[in-house]
PLY file of the C-alpha trace (Angstrom):
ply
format ascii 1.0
element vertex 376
property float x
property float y
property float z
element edge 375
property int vertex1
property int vertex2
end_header
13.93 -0.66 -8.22
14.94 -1.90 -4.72
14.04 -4.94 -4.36
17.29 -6.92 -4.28
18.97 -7.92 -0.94
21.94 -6.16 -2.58
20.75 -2.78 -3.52
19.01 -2.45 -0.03
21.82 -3.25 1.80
24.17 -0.99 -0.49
21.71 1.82 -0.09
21.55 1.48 3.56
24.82 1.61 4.54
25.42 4.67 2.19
22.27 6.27 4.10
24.01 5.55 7.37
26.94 7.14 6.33
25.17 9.83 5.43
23.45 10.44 8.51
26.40 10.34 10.81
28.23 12.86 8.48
25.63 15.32 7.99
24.96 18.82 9.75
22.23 19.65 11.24
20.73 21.95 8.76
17.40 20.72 6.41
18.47 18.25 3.74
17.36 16.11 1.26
18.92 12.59 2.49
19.10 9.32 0.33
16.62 7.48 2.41
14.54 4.28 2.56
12.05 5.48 5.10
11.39 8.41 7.37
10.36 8.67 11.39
9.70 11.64 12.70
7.88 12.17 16.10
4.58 13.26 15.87
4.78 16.90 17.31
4.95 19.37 14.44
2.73 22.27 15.17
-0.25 22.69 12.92
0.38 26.71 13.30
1.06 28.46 10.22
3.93 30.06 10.89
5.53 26.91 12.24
8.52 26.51 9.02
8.58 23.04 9.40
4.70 22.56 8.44
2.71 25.86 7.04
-0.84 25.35 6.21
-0.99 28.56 3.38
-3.02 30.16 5.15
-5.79 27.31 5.17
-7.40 26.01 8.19
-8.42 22.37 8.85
-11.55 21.29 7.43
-13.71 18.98 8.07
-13.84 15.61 6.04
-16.64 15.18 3.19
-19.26 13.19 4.10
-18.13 10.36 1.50
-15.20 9.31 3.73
-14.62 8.64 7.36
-16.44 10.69 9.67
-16.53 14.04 10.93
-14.71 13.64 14.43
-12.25 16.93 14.64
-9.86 14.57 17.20
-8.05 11.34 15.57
-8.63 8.10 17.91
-7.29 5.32 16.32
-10.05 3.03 18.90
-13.11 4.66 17.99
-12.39 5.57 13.86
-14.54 3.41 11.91
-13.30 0.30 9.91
-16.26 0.71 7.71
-15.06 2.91 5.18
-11.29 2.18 3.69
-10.04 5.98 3.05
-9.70 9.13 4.67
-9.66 12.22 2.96
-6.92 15.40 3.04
-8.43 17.31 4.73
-8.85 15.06 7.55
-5.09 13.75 7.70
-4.49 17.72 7.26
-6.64 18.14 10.99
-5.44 15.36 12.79
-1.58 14.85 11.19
-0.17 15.58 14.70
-1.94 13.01 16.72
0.46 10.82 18.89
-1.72 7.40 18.09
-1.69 8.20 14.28
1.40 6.95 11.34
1.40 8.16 7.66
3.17 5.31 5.57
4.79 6.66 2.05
3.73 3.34 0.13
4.49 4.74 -3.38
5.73 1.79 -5.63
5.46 1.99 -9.92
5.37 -0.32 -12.46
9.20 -0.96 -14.06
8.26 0.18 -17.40
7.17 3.60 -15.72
10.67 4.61 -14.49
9.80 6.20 -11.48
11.79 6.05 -8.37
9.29 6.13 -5.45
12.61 6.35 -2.76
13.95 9.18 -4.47
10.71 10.66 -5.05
9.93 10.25 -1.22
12.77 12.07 -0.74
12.07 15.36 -2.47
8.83 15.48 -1.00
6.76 13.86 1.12
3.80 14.09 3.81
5.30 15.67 6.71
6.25 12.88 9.35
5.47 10.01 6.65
7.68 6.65 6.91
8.57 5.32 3.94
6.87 1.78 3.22
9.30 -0.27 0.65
6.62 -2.44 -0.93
9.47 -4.49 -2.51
11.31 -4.59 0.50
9.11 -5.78 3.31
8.42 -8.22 1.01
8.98 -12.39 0.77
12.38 -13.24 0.63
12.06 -17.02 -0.40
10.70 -16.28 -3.51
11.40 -14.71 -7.15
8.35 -13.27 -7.83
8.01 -9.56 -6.67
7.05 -8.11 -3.43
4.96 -11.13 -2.23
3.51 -11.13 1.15
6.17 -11.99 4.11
5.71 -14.67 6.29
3.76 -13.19 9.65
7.13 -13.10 11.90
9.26 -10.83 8.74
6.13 -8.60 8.35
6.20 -7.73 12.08
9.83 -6.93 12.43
10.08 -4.79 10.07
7.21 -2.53 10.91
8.28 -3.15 14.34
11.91 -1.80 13.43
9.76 1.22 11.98
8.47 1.87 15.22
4.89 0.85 13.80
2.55 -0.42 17.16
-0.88 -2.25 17.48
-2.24 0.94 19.09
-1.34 2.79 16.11
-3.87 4.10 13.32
-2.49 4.10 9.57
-2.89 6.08 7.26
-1.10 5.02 3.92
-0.59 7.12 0.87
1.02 7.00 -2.49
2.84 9.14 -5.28
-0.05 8.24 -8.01
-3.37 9.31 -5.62
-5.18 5.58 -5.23
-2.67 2.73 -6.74
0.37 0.92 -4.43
-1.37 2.30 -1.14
-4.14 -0.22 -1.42
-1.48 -3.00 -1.28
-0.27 -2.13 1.65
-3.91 -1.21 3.26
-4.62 -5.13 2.82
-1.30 -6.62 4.13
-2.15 -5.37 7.26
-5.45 -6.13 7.09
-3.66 -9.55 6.28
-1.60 -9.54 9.51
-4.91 -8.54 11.61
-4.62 -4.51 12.31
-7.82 -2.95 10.86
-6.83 0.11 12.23
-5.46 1.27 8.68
-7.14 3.95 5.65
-5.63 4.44 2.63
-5.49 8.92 1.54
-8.00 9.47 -0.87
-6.11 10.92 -3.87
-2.81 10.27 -2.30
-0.07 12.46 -2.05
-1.39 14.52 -5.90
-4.65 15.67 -3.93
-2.70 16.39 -0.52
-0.59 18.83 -2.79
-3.09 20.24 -4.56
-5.07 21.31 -1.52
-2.29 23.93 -0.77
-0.72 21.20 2.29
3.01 21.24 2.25
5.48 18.60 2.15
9.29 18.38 3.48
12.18 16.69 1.88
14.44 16.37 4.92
14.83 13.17 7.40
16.36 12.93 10.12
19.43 10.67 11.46
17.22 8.52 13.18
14.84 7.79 10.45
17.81 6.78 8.73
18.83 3.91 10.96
15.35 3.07 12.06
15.18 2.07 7.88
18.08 0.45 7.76
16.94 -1.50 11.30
13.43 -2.54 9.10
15.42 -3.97 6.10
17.89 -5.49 8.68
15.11 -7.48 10.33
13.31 -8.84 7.59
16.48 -9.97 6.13
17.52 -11.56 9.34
14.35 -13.64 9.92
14.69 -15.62 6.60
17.98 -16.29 7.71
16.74 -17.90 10.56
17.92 -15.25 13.15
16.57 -13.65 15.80
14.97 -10.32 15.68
13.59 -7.83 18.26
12.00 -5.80 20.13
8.49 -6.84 18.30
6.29 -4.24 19.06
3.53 -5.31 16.50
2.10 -8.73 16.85
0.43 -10.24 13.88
-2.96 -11.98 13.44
-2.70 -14.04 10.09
-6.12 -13.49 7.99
-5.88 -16.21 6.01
-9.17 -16.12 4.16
-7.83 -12.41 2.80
-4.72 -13.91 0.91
-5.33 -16.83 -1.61
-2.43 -18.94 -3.36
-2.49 -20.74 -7.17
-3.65 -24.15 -5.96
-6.90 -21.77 -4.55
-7.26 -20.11 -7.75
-6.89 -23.88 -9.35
-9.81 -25.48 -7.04
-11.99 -22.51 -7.72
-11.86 -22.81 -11.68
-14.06 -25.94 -10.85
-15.66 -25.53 -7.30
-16.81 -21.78 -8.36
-16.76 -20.96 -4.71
-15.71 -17.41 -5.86
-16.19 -14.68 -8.12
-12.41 -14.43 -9.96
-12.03 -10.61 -10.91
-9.10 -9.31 -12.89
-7.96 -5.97 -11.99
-5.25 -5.43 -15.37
-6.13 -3.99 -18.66
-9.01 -5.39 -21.08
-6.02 -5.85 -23.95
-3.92 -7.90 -21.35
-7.04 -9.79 -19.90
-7.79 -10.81 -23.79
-4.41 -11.56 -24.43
-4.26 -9.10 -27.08
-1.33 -6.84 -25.56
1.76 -8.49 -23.95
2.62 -8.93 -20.94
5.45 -6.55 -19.43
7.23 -8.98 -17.11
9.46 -11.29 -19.81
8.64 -15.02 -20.02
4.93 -14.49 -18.91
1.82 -15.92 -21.17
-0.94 -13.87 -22.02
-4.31 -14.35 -21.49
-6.62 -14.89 -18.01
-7.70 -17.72 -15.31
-10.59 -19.56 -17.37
-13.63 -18.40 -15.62
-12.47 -14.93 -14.40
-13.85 -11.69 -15.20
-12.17 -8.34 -16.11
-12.98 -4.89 -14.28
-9.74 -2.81 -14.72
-8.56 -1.16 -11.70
-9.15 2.52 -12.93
-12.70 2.33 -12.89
-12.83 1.94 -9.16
-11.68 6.10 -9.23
-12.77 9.06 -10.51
-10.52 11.86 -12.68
-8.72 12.83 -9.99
-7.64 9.43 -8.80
-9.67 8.97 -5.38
-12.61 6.43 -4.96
-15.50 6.80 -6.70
-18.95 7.22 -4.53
-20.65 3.39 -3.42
-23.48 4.09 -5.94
-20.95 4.24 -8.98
-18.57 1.74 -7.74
-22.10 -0.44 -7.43
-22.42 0.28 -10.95
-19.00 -0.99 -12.30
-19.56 -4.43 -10.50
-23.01 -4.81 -12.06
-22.06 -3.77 -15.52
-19.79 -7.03 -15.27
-22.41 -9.47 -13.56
-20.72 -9.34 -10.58
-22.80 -10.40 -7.07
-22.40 -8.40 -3.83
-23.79 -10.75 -2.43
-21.18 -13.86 -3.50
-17.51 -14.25 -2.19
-14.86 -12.47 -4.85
-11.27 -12.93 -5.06
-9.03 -10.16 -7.01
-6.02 -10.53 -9.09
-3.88 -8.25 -11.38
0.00 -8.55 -12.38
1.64 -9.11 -9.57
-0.80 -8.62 -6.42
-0.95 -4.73 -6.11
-3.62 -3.02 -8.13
-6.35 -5.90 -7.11
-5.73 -4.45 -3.83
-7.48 -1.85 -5.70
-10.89 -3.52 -6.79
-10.91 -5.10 -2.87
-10.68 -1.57 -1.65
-13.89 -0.49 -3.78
-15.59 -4.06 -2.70
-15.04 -2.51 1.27
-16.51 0.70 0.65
-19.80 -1.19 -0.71
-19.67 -3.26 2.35
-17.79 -6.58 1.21
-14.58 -6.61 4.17
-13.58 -10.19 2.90
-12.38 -9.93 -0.47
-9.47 -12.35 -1.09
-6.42 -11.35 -2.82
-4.44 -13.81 -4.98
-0.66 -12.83 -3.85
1.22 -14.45 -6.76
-1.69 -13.03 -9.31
-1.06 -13.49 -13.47
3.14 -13.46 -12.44
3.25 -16.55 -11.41
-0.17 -18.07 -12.68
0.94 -16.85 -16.54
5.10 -18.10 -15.65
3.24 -21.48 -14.95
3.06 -24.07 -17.86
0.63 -26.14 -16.85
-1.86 -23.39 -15.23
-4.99 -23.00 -18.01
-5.79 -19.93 -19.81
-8.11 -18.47 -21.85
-7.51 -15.44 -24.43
-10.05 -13.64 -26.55
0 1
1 2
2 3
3 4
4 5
5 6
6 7
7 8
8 9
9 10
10 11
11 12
12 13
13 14
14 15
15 16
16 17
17 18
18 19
19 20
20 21
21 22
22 23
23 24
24 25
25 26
26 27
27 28
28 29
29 30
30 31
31 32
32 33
33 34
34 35
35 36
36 37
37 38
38 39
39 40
40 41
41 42
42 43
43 44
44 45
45 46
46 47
47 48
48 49
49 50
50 51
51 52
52 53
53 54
54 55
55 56
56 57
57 58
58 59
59 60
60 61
61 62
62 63
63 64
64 65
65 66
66 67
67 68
68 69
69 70
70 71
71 72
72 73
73 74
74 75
75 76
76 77
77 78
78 79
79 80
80 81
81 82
82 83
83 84
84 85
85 86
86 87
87 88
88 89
89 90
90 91
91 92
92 93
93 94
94 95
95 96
96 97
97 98
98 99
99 100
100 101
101 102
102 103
103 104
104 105
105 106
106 107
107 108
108 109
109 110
110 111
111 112
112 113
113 114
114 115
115 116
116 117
117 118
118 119
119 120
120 121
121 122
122 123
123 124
124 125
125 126
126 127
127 128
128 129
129 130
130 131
131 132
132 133
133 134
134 135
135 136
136 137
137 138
138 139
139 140
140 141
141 142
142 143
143 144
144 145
145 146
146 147
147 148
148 149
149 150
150 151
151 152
152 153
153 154
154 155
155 156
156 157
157 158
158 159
159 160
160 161
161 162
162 163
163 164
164 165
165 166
166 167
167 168
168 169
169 170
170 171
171 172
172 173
173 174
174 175
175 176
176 177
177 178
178 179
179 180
180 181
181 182
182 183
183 184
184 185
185 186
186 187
187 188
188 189
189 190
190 191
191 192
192 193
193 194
194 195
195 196
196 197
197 198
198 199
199 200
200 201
201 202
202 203
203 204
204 205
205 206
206 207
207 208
208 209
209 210
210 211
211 212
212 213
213 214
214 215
215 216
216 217
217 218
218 219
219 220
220 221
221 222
222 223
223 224
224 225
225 226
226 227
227 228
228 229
229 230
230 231
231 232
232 233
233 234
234 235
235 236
236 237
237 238
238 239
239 240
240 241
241 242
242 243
243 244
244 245
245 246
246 247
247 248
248 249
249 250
250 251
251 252
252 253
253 254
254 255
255 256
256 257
257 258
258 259
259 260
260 261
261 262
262 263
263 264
264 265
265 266
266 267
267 268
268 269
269 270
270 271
271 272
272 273
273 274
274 275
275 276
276 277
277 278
278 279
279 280
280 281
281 282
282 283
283 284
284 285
285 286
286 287
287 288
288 289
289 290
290 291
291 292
292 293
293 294
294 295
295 296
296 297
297 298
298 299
299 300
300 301
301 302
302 303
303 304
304 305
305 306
306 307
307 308
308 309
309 310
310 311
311 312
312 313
313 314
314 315
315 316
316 317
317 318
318 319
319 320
320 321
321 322
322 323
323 324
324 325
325 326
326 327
327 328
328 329
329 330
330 331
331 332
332 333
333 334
334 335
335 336
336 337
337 338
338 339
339 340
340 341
341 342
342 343
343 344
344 345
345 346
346 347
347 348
348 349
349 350
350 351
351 352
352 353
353 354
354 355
355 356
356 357
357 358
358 359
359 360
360 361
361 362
362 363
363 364
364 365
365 366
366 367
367 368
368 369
369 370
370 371
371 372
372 373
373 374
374 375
């Protein structure tokens, strides 16, 4: 994984060296992220972007809209994804960025940066969940203070104007993490892919492997700045300017309070068998168990078989199987702050846009020895 200060800077330098040396001919580079302007030609017999043959359709009704032109000022907020076929149709517009969020769980051993590298959305940055991440702390890609978030997606090239789009390797899972950090920082102008890159695939859309020169610097520039403003040094140009949202994010003295105020609904995005205690945690030197009070709706039954959102009427019925209340505030947790971001994403579609997020989730509340828990 990359979420040392070492192995990004390592990796960066090689990728700069790369860069310089390289021809000009397609290649697979060892990259962090990827910019490419947004003018590839959505003609067929354009090599750098073929469609198979296919031609754009329009969106199902389930997801955003049925607009054929992408404007990141008029696309509703309303619902959270977007579906293939609609990235497919408007991929090219100027006012549009595809993020490459794909991050896995350690025990998985996947390598999201290499895997972004064989193949990815054409014109997709790359989105290093670990490494836009908070620096002052040792537990994993927590969220950065507003100034580190907003040089780093500035070094990215990543505007205010902009519309995101934000994808993953797995169809719904690390792309809902990054969906609310900028919801966090104030941009609501950001969908997660239904299905992620698995669906985009399997809809006949191609995929390159190559970045270019630039890209490669422009990543090294993101991990630069982030590094540099916990160091206390000055970054710029900012093109993205933050607007903290502080009600999304909640810390452990928040969870604490609520175990006796109640102001919230506590749900628990992880696994029945970890929420009972009855399976171990994978992160070393973590107890096992749950925040007394909480309730457990695992994160896969906000999607259907083929990993995109399920419909409002069955994600209505998950919440009520567990006693959940529409109608009452709810904060999400999970491991380590990523796949809540996946029961918040369901909460938006059924019309609940404030759903808190505890950041540090059962990492730091289960590392803690004098948090409570309960097991079953």
């Amino acid at each position: 994984m990359a979420s040392s200060a070492f192995t990004r800077t390592l990796l960066g330098s090689r990728l700069i060296h790369s860069a310089l040396s390289s021809s000009r001919k397609t290649q697979i580079f060892t990259s962090l992220f990827n910019k490419r302007p947004f003018h590839i030609r959505a003609d067929p017999v354009d090599a750098s972007y073929k469609t198979s043959g296919r031609a754009p359709r329009v969106m199902a009704s389930s997801v955003i809209g049925s607009k054929a032109l992408f404007s990141a000022q008029s696309l509703s907020t309303n619902e959270p994804v977007v579906s293939v076929d609609w990235l497919h149709a408007n991929l090219t517009e100027p006012d549009m960025k595809v993020l490459d969020a794909s991050w896995y769980m350690p025990d998985e051993k996947r390598n999201p940066i290499q895997e972004y590298q064989v193949a990815h959305i054409p014109g997709a940055l790359f989105f290093d969940v670990d490494g836009i991440s908070d620096r002052s702390t040792n537990l994993p890609h927590m969220l950065p203070s507003e100034e580190a978030f907003a040089a780093a997606v500035s070094a990215l090239g990543i505007e205010n104007k902009d519309g995101l789009v934000v994808y993953d390797g797995k169809g719904i899972f690390s792309a809902a993490r990054v969906w609310w950090m900028f919801r966090v920082f104030g941009h609501d102008k950001v969908w997660v892919l239904d299905g992620g890159l698995p669906r985009w695939r399997a809809s006949g859309y191609d995929v390159e492997s190559s970045a270019s020169g630039d890209a490669i610097l422009k990543a090294s520039a993101a991990s630069e700045a982030i590094e540099k403003v916990y160091q206390g040094q000055a970054v710029g140009p900012i093109t993205f300017q933050t607007k903290f949202q502080p009600h999304l994010v909640w810390t452990l003295e928040q969870v604490k309070r609520n175990i006796e105020d109640k102001s919230h609904q506590q749900i628990d995005a992880r696994s029945k068998a970890r929420f009972d205690g009855a399976a171990p945690e994978p992160r070393k030197g973590i107890r096992s168990g749950h925040v007394p009070g909480s309730k457990c709706i695992p994160f896969p039954h906000m999607l259907d078989a083929s990993q995109t959102l399920l419909p409002a009427d069955e994600l209505k019925k998950r919440f009520d199987q567990e006693g959940i209340s529409l109608e009452s505030p709810v904060v999400t947790s999970c491991g380590t702050g990523v796949t809540a971001c996946i029961l918040a994403l369901g909460l938006h579609r059924l019309g609940n846009r404030d759903v808190a997020v505890y950041d540090g989730s059962w990492t730091e509340w289960g590392a803690h020895t004098d948090t409570p828990i309960t097991s079953s």
